[in-house]
C-alpha positions as a Python dict, from the first residue, in 0.01 Angstrom:
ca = {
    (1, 'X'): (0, 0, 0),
    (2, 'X'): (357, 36, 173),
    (3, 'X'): (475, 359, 268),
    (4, 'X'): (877, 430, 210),
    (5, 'X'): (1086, 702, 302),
    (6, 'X'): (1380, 687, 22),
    (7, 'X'): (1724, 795, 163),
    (8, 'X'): (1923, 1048, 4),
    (9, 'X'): (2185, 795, -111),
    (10, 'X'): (1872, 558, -295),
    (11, 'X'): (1760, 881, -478),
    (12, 'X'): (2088, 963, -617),
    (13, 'X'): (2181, 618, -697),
    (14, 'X'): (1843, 549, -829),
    (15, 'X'): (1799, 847, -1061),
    (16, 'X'): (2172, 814, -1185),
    (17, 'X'): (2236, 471, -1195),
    (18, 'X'): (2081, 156, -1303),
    (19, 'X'): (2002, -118, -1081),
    (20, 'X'): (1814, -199, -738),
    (21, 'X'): (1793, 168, -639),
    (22, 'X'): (1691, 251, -1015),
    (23, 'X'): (1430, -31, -995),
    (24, 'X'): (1322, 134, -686),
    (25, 'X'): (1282, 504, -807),
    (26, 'X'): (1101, 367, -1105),
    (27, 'X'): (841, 145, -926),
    (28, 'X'): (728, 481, -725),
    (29, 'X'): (560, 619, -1012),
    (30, 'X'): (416, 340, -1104),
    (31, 'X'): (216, 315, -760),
    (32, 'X'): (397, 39, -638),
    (33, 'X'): (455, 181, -351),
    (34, 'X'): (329, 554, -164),
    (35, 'X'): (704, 822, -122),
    (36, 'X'): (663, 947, 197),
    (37, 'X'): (943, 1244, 242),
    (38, 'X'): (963, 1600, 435),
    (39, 'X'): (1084, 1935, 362),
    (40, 'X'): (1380, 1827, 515),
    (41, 'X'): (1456, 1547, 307),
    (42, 'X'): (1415, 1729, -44),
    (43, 'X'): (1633, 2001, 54),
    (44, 'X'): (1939, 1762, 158),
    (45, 'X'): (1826, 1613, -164),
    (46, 'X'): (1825, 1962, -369),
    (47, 'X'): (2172, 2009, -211),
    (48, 'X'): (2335, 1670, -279),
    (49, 'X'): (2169, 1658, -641),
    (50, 'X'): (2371, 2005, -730),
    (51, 'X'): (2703, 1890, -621),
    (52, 'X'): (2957, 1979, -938),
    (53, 'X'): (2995, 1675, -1022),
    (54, 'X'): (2604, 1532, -992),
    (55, 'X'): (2452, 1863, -1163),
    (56, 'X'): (2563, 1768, -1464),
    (57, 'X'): (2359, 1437, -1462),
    (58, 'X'): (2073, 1539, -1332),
    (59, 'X'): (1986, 1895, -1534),
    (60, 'X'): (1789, 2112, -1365),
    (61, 'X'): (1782, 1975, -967),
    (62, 'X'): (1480, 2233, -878),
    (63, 'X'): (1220, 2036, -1113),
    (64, 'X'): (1348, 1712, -1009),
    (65, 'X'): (1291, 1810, -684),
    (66, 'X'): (929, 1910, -764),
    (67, 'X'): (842, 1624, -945),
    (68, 'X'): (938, 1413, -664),
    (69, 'X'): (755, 1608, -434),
    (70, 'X'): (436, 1622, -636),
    (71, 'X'): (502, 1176, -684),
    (72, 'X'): (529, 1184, -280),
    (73, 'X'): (281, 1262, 22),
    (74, 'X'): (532, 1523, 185),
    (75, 'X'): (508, 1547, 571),
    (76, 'X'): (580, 1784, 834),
    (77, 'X'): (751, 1627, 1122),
    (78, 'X'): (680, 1780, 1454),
    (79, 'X'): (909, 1562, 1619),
    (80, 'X'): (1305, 1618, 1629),
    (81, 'X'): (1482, 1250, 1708),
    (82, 'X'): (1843, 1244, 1801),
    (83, 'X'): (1867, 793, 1764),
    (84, 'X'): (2188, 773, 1546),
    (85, 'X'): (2516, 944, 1476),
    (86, 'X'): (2439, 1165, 1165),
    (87, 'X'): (2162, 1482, 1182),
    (88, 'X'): (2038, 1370, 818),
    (89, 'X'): (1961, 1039, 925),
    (90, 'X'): (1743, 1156, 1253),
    (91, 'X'): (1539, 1326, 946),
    (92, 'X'): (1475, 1037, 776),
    (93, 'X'): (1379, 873, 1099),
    (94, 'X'): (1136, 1130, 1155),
    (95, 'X'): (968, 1161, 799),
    (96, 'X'): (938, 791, 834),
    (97, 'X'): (750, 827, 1171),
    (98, 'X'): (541, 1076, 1079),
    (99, 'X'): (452, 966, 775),
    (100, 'X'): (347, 631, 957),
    (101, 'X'): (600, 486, 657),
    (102, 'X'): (657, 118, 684),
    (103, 'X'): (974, 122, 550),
    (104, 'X'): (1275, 297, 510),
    (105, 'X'): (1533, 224, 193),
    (106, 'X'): (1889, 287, 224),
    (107, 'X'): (2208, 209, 169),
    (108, 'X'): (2351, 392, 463),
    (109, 'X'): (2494, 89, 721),
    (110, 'X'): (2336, 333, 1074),
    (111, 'X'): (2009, 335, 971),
    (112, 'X'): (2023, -11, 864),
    (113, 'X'): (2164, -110, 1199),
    (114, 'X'): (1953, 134, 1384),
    (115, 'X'): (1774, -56, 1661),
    (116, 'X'): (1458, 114, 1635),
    (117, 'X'): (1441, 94, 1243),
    (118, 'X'): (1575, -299, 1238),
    (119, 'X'): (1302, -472, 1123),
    (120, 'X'): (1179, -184, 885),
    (121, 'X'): (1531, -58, 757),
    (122, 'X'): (1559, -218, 383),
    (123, 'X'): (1815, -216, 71),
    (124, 'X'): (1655, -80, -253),
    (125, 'X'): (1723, -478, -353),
    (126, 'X'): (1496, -566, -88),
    (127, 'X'): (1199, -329, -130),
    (128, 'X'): (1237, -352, -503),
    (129, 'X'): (1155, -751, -453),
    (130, 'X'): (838, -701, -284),
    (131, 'X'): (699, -435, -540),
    (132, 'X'): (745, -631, -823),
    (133, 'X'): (408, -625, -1058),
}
């Protein structure tokens, strides 16, 4: 089964939106694909999700946060990476190492163009493609 670390920006547009990221957060569940994620990762998550205006849409950010942990084999990177520009994105770099993850879906342009990720970077339209039932 393929492993994915979901960026930040595919969580938010998937759980608020519809489209490829939507597709994307909906096929997890449905064990199209293994979440891998970190501490890390759910508490940029937490934070982003409780910006004034995302709260709103999203209710109560702590149990969304739990369900997606309990939907995702959390990992505890022991490695700290410092490959592109923005902290955040070394964190997804290391979840996605750790957690052996074959891919990683975002729609942030670094980590798409990251070097070490190029091959294994996708957009949620991408992944979404390949998980198709």
């Amino acid at each position: 089964m393929t492993r994915a670390v979901l960026h930040t920006n595919t969580w938010v547009s998937g759980l608020g939106w519809s489209g490829p990221p939507g597709d994307v957060v909906e096929a997890a569940p449905a064990g199209r694909f293994e979440v891998v994620t970190s501490p890390a990762l759910l508490d940029e998550l937490r934070r982003v999700l409780a910006y004034p205006k995302l709260g709103e849409m999203f209710g109560d950010v702590d149990e969304v946060i739990e369900l997606i942990a309990l939907a995702s084999r959390v990992v505890r990177p022991t490695l700290t990476l410092d490959l592109v520009r923005d902290a955040d994105d070394n964190r997804v770099l290391e979840a996605a190492i750790t957690g052996s993850a074959d891919v990683i879906v975002t729609g942030d342009a670094n980590l798409l163009d990251s070097r070490s990720w190029r091959e294994s970077a996708s957009s949620p339209g991408r992944l979404h493609q390949g998980t198709r039932p």
